[in-house]
DRENGULO-921695 format. One line per 5 residues: number of its first residue (from 1); their letters; for each residue x, y, z of C-alpha. Coordinates in nm, 4 decimals, m for minus. Last residue first. Layout:
NUM	a	X:Y:Z | ...
This chain:
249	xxxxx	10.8823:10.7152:8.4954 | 11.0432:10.4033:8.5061 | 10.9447:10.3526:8.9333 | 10.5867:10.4638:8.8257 | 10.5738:10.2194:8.5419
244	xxxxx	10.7098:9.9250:8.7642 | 10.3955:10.0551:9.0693 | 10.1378:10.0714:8.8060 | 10.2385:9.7276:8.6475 | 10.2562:9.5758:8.9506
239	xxxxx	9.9011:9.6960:9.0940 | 9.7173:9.5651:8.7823 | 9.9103:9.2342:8.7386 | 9.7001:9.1334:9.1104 | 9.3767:9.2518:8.9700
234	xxxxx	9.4407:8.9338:8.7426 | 9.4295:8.8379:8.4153 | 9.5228:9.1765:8.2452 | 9.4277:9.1990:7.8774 | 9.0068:9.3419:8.0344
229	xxxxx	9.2606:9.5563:8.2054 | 9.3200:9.8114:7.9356 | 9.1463:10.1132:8.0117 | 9.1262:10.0525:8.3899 | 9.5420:10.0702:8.3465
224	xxxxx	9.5054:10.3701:8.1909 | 9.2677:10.4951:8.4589 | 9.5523:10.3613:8.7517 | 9.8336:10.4935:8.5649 | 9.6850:10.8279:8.6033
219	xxxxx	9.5743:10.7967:8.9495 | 9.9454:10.6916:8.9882 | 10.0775:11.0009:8.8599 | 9.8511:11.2126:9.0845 | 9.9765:11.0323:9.3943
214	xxxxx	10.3515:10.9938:9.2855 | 10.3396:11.4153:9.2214 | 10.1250:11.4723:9.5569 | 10.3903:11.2615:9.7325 | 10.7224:11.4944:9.5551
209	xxxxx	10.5548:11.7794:9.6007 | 10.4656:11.6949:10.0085 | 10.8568:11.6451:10.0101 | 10.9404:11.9189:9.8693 | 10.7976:12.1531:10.0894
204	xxxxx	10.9334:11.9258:10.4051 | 10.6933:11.9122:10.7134 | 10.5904:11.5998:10.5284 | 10.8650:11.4035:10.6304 | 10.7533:11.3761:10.9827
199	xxxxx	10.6977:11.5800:11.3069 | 10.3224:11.7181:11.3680 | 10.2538:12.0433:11.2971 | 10.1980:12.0060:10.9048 | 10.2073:12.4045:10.7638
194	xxxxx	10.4648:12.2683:10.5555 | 10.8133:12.3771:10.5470 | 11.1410:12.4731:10.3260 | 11.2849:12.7513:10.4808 | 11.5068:13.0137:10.3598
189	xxxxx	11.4470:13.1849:9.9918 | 11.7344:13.4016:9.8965 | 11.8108:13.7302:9.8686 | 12.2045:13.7235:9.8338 | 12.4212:13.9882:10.0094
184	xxxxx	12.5764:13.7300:10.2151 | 12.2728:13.6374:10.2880 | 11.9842:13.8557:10.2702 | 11.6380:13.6348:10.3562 | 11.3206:13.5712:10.2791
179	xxxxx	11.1458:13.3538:10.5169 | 10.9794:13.0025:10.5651 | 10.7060:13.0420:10.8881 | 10.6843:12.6268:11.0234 | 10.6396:12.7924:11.4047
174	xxxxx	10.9982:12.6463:11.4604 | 11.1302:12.8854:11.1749 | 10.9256:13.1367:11.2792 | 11.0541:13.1633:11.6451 | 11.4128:13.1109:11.5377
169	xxxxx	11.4038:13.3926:11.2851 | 11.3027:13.6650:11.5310 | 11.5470:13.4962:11.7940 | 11.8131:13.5147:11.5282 | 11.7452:13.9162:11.4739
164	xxxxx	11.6034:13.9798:11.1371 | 11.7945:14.2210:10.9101 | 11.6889:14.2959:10.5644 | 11.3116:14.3420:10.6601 | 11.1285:14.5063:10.3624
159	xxxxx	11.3523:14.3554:10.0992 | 11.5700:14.4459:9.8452 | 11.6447:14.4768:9.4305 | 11.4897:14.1424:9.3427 | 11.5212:13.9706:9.0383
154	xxxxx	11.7537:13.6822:9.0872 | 11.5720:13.5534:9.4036 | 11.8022:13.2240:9.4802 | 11.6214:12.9434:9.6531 | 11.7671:12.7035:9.3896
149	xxxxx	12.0678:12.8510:9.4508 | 12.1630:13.0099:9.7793 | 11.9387:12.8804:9.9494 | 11.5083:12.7502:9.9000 | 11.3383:12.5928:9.6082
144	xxxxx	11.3861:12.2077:9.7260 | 11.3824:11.9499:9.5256 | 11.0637:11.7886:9.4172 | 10.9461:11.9554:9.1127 | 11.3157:11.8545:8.9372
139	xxxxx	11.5703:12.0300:8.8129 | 11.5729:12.2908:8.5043 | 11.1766:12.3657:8.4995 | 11.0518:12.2780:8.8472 | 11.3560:12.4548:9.0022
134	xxxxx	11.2855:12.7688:8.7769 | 10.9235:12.7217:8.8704 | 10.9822:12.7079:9.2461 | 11.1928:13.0294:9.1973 | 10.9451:13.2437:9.0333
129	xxxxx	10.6823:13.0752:9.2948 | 10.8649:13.1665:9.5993 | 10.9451:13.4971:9.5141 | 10.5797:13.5777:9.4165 | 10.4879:13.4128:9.7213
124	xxxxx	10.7208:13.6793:9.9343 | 10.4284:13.9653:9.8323 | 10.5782:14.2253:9.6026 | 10.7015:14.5829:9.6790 | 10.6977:14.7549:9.3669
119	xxxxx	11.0102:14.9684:9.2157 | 10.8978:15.1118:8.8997 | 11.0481:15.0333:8.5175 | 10.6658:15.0638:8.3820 | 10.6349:14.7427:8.2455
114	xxxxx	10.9343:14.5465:8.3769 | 10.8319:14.6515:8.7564 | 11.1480:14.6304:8.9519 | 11.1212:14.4074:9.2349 | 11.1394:14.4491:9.6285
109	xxxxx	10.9984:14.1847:9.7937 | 10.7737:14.1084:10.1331 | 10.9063:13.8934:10.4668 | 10.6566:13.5885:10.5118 | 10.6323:13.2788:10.3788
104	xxxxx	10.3590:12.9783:10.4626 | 10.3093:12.6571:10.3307 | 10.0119:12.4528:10.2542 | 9.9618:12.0776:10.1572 | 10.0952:11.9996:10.4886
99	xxxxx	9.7589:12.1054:10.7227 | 9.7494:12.2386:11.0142 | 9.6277:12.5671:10.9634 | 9.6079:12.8378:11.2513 | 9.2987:13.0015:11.2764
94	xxxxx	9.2407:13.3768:11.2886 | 9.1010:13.5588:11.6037 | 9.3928:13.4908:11.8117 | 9.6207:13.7445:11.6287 | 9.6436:14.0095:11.8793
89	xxxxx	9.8218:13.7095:12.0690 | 9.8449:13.3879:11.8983 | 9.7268:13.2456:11.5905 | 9.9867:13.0299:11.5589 | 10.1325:13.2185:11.2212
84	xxxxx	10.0535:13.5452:11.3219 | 10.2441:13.4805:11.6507 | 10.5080:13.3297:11.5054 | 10.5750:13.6179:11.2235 | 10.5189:13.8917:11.5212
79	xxxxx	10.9025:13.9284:11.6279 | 10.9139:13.9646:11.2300 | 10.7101:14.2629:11.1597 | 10.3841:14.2622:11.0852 | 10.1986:14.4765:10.8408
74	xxxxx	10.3640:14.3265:10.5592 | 10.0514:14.0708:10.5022 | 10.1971:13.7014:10.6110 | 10.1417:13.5142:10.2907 | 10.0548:13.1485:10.1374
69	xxxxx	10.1934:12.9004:9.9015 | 9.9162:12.6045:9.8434 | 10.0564:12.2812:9.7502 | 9.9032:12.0652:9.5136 | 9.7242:11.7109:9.5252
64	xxxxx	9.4010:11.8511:9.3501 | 9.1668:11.7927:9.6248 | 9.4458:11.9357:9.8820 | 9.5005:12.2430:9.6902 | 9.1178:12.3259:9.7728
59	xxxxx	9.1599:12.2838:10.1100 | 9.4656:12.4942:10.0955 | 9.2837:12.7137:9.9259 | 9.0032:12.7199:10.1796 | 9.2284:12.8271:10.4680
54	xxxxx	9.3840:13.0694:10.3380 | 9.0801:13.3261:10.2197 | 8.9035:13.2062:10.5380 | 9.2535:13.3478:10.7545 | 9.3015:13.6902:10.5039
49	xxxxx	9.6448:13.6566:10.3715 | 9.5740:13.7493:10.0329 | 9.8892:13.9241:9.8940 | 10.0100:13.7331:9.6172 | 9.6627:13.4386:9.5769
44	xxxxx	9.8612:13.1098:9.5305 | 9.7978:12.6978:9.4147 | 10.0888:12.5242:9.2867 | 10.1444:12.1510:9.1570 | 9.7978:12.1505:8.9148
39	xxxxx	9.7906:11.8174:8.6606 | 9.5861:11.9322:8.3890 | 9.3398:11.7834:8.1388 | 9.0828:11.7514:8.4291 | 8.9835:12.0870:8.5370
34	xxxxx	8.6817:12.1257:8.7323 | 8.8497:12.1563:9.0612 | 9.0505:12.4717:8.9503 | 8.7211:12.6518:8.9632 | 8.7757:12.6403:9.3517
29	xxxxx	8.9432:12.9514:9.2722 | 8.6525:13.1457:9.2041 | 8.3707:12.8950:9.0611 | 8.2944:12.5700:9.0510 | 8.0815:12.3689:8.8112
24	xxxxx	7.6723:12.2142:8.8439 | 7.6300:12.5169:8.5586 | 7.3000:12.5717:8.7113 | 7.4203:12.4946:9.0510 | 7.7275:12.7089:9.0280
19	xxxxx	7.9555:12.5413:9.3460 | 8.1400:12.7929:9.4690 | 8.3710:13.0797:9.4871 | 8.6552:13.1364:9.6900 | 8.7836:13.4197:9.5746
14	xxxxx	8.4257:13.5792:9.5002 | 8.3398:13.4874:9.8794 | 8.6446:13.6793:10.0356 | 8.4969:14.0001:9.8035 | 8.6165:14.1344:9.5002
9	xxxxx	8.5288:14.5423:9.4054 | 8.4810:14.5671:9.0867 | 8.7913:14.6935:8.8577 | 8.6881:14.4482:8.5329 | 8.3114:14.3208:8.5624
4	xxxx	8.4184:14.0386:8.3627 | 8.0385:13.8921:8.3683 | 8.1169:13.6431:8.6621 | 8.4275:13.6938:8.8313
């Protein structure tokens, strides 16, 4: 990234990036770490599904309270989505994230291209995002972005897999793999899970949006608060007026 040099070839560690000791700021996407006026809610790299590649964004979407939407390449097919996902198999050399500020979709897009009017096939987190900010922009961040609405893909022509057998879907589904889908001759977005393994609330997409969204709002309240508190009496007054503001808001 440094210099521009436009068409060089980008390695794992330019994606990445890091800390710039002259500059003392980040680079590659780990650049998003220096930026302060702006809440982030959705970290993604279309078509990176290397396991180091993965595994630090989500890390990285975990400093800034976001969610990182990740890729299974369309190499594999879908018997092989849990697999891939559990690092399992042929895929034992990558690492399987545990980790609820990522999630993980898998099943690649046909769009048309509206510059040059050709048919590309598109990683699934383009889907995911178009729809997430559709949902973020007429409903709320924290509902969900997947069925036959909200989860609706309203510029795709097809898919790469448009039939998965139930056992094929099953598997991912369990393994925490969200998939695109034909339904009903809809393409839709099913699945709305973490990469969390354990059981709770924050296996839910949504639901780690809506936490990351009351944790980043609260930091905010918190500094304005800091701002102000030589009027406040007690430390006591502090925490109720962050938690009254944050129930307004």
């Amino acid at each position: 990234f440094l210099g521009g040099n436009n068409g060089a070839n980008t390695e794992n560690a330019d994606w990445v990036g890091d800390l710039n000791p002259t500059t003392d700021l980040y680079t590659g996407f780990q650049s998003f770490r220096n930026e302060t006026d702006y809440q982030v809610n959705v970290l993604a790299i279309p078509g990176a599904t290397d396991t180091d590649l993965q595994q630090n964004l989500v890390q990285v979407a975990k400093v800034l309270n976001a969610v990182a939407i990740l890729d299974i390449p369309d190499s594999v097919v879908p018997r092989q989505y849990a697999d891939w996902r559990n690092a399992q198999g042929q895929f034992a050399s990558r690492t399987k994230i545990d980790d609820w500020h990522g999630a993980l979709f898998a099943n690649w897009v046909d769009i048309v291209d509206p510059y040059t009017t050709d048919t590309r096939r598109v990683p699934p987190s383009v889907e995911v995002i178009r729809c997430m900010a559709r949902t973020f922009n007429n409903d709320k961040p924290w509902y969900a972005s997947a069925g036959e609405i909200r989860g609706f893909c309203d510029n795709a022509t097809g898919i790469q897999f448009r039939t998965i057998n139930f056992s094929s879907k099953t598997q991912a589904y369990d393994s925490n793999v969200n998939l695109i889908v034909s339904n009903n001759g809809r393409i839709q977005v099913y699945g709305d899970r973490t990469l969390q393994v354990a059981d709770s609330k924050l296996m839910e997409l949504h639901v780690a949006i809506l936490v990351n969204y009351i944790v980043a709002n609260i930091g905010v309240i918190a500094r304005q608060l800091d701002r102000k508190s030589t009027r406040l009496n007690s430390s006591h007054a502090n925490i109720s007026y962050a938690v009254f503001c944050l129930k307004k808001k």
